[in-house]
VEXMI-906344 format. One record per residue (C-alpha): residue number from 1; residue in one letter; x, y, z. Coordinates in nm, 3 decimals, always signed. Layout:
   num   residuo         x         y         z
   NUM         A         X         Y         Z
...
This chain:
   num   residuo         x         y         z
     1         X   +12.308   +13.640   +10.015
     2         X   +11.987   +13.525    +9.763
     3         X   +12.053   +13.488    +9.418
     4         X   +11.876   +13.786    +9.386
     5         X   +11.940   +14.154    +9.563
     6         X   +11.672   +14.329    +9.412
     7         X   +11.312   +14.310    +9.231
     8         X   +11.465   +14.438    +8.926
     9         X   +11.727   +14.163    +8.906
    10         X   +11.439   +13.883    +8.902
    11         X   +11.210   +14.110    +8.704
    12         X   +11.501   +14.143    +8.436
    13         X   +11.676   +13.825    +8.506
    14         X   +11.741   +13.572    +8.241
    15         X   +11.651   +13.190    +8.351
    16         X   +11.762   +12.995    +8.029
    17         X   +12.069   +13.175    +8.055
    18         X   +12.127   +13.121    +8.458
    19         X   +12.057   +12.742    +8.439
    20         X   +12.267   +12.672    +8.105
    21         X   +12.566   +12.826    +8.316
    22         X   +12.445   +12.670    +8.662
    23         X   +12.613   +12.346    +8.788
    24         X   +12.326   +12.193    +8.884
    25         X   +12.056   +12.337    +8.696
    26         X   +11.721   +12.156    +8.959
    27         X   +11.892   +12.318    +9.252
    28         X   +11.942   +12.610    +9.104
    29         X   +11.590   +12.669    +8.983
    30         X   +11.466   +12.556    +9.288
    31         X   +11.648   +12.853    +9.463
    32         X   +11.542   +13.102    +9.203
    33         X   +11.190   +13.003    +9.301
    34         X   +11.214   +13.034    +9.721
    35         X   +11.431   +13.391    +9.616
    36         X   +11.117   +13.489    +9.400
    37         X   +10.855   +13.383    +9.655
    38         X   +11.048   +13.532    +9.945
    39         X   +11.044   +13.836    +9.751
    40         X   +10.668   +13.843    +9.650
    41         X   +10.603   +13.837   +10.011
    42         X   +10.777   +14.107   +10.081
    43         X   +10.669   +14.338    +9.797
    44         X   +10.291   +14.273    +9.881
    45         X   +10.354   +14.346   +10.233
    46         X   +10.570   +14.645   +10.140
    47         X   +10.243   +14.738    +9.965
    48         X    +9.991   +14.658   +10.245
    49         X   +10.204   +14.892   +10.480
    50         X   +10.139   +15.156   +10.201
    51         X    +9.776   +15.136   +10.206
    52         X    +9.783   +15.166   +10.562
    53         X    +9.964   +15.460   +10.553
    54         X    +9.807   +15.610   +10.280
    55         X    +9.459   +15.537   +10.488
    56         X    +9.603   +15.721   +10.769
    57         X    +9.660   +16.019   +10.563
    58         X    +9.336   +16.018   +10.443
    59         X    +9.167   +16.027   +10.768
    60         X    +9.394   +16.371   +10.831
    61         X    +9.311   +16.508   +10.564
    62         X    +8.942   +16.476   +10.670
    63         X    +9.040   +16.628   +10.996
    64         X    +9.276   +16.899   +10.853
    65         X    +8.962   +17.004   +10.604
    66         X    +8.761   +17.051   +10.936
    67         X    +8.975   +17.214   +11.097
    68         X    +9.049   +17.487   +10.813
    69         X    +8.685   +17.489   +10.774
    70         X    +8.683   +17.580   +11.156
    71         X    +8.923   +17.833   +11.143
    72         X    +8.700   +17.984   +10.814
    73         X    +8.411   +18.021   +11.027
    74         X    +8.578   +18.166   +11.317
    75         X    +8.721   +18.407   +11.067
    76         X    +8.377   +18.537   +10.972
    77         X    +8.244   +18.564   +11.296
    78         X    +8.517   +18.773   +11.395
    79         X    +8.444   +19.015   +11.074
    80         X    +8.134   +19.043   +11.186
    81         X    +8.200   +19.129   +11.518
    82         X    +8.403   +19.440   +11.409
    83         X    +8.724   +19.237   +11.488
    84         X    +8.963   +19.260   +11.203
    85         X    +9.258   +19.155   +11.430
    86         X    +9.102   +18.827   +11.555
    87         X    +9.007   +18.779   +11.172
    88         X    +9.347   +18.805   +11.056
    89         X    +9.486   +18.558   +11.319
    90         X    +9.199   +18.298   +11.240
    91         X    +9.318   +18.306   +10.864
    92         X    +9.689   +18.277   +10.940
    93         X    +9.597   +17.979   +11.143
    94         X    +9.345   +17.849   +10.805
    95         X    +9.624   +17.923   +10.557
    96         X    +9.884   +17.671   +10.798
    97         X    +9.622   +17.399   +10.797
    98         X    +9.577   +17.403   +10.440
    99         X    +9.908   +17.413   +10.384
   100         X   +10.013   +17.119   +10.624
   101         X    +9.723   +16.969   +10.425
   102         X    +9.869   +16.984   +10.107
   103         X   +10.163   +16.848   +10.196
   104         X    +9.982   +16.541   +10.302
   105         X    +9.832   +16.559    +9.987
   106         X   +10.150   +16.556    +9.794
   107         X   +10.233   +16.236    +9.969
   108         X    +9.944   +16.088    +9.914
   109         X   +10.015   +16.152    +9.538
   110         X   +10.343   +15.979    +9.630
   111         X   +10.143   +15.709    +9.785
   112         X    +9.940   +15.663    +9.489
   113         X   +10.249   +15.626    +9.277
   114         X   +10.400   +15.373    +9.480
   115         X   +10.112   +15.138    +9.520
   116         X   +10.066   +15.112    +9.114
   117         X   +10.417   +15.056    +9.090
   118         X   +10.393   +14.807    +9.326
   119         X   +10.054   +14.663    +9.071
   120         X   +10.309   +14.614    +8.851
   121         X   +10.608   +14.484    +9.011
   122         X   +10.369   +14.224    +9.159
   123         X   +10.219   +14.135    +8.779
   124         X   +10.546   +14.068    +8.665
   125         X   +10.725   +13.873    +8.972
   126         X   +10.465   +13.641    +8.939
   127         X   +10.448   +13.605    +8.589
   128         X   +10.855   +13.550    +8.640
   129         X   +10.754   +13.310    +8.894
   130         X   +10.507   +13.122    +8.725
   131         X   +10.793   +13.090    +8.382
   132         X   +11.063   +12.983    +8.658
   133         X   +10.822   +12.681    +8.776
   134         X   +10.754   +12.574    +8.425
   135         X   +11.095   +12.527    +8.366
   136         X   +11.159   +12.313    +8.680
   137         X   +10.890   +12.110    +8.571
   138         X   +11.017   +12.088    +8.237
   139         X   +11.410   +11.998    +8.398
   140         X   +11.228   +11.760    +8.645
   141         X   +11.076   +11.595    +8.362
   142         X   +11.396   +11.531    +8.146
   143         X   +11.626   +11.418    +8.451
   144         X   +11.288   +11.177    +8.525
   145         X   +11.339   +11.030    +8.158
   146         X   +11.749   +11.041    +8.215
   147         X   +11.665   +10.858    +8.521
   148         X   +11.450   +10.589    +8.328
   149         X   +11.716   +10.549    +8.038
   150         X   +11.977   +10.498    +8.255
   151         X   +11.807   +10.282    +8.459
   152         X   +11.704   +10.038    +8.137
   153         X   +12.051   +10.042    +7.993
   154         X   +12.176    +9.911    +8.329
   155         X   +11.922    +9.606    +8.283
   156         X   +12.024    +9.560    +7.915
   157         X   +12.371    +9.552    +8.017
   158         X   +12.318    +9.330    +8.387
   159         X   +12.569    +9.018    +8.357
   160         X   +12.237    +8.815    +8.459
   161         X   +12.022    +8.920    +8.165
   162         X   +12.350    +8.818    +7.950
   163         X   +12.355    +8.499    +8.126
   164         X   +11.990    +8.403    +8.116
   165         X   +11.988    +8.475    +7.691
   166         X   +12.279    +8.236    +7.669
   167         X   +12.182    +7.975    +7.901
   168         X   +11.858    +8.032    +7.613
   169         X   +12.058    +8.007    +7.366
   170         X   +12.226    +7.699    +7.473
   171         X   +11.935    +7.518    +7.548
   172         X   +11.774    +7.598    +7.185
   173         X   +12.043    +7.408    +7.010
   174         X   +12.104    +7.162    +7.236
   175         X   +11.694    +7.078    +7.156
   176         X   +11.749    +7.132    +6.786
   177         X   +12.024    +6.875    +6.748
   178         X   +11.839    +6.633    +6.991
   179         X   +11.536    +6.654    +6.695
   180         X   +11.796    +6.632    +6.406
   181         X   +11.921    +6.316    +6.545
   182         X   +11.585    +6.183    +6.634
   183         X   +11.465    +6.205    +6.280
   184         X   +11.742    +6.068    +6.133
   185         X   +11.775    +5.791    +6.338
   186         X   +11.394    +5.739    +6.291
   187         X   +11.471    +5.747    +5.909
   188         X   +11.758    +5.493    +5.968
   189         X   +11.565    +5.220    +6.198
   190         X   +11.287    +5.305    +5.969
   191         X   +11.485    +5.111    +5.636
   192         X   +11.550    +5.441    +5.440
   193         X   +11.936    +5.461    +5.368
   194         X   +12.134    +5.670    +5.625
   195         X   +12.449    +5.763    +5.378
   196         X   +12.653    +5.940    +5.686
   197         X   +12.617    +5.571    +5.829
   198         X   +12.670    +5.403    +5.527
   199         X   +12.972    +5.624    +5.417
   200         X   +13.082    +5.532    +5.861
   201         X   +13.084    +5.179    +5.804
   202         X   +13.303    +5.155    +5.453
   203         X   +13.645    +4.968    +5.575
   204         X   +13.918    +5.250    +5.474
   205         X   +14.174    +4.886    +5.437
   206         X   +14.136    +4.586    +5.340
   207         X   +14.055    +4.309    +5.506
   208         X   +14.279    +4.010    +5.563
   209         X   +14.145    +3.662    +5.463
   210         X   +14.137    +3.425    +5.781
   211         X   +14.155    +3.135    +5.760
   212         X   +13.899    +3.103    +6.039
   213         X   +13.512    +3.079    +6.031
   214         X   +13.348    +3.400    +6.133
   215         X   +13.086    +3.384    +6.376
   216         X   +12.760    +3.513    +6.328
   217         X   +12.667    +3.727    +6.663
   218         X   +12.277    +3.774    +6.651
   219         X   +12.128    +4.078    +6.820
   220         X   +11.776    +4.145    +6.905
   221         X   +11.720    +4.483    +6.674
   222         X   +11.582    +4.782    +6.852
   223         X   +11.277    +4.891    +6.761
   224         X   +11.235    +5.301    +6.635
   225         X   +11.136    +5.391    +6.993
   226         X   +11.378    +5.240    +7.143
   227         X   +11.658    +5.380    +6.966
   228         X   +11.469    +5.719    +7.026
   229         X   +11.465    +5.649    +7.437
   230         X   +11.864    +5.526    +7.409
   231         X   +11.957    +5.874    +7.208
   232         X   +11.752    +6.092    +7.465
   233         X   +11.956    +5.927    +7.761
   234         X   +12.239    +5.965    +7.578
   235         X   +12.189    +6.386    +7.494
   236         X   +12.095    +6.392    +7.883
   237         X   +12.388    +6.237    +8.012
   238         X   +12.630    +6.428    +7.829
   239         X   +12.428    +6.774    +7.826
């Protein structure tokens, strides 16, 4: 069974209403459609078979009218032979060929009906139609841009893309603390007072007097890029 039964149920159907109630709202259009066109093709060749037959009516009509003009002229001739009787007969015969005549012409009237019906049954099945494939555009459309959301949000939210923005992260302090340190220390080797060092250094007790010499340990001091190269190995090793 179609979603449809009959050309009045598409030609009075209601779309917005069918899809906000359907499941699935692209296969349901998309059967509304092939029920439409199915039906299109039948109405047209529903009216192709009546313009046949409505030409075959026509063409005995045309023989009906001769033969009623036939029978006419066999009437006179009969009058005019004195025969009354064979005149009579040839009328009867005229008056049932007109008559089987207009009956054919009644149907033709019918005929004539159908096929404007049929005008407008096809004006408004495919202005139905042509509403019922805008909207599957329009639904196409939207689950196209669903599609596209979704499909960002999942990259947003990947684990990886977390990872990577971390592992950024990470690496942007880790080089930001490597500079802080390298200035300072520049500062430091430089002559300008460090007071973190200074404050480092400060015994917190006091020292003992000994009664022994101290002895004097001389180091060869570092010079500013040196110190720099030692702190870089130093960050390396333990980053």
């Amino acid at each position: 069974m179609g979603v449809f039964s009959r050309l009045t149920d598409i030609i009075n159907s209601n779309l917005t209403a069918m899809l906000d109630r359907a499941e699935d709202p692209e296969k349901m259009i998309r059967l509304i459609i092939q029920e439409m066109e199915d039906t299109l093709v039948e109405v047209r060749s529903s009216a192709a078979r009546t313009i046949a037959e409505k030409k075959g009516i026509n063409r005995q009509l045309d023989r009906l009218a001769d033969t009623v003009g036939e029978w006419e002229r066999k009437a006179e001739f009969a009058i005019s032979r004195g025969r009354e009787d064979l005149a009579k007969g040839a009328l009867l015969e005229k008056s049932k060929v007109a008559d089987a005549a207009k009956a054919l012409e009644d149907e033709l009237s019918l005929l004539d009906e159908s096929l404007a019906k049929n005008d407008q049954d096809v004006a408004r099945l495919e202005s139905k139609l042509t509403e019922a494939k805008a909207k599957q555009k329009t639904i196409r459309s939207r689950k196209e841009t669903v599609d596209s959301r979704l499909k960002v949000r999942r990259q947003l939210h990947d684990p990886r893309v977390d990872d990577a923005f971390a592992r950024f992260e990470k690496d942007r302090k880790a080089r930001s603390t490597r500079r802080k340190v390298r200035s300072s220390l520049m500062i430091s080797v430089s002559g300008s007072p460090c007071p973190t060092r200074s404050r480092s250094l400060k015994p917190r007790v006091p020292l003992k007097k000994s009664s022994k010499p101290l002895k004097l340990v001389s180091a060869t001091p570092l010079s500013p890029r040196g110190v720099v190269e030692r702190l870089d190995r130093s960050v390396n090793v333990e980053g």
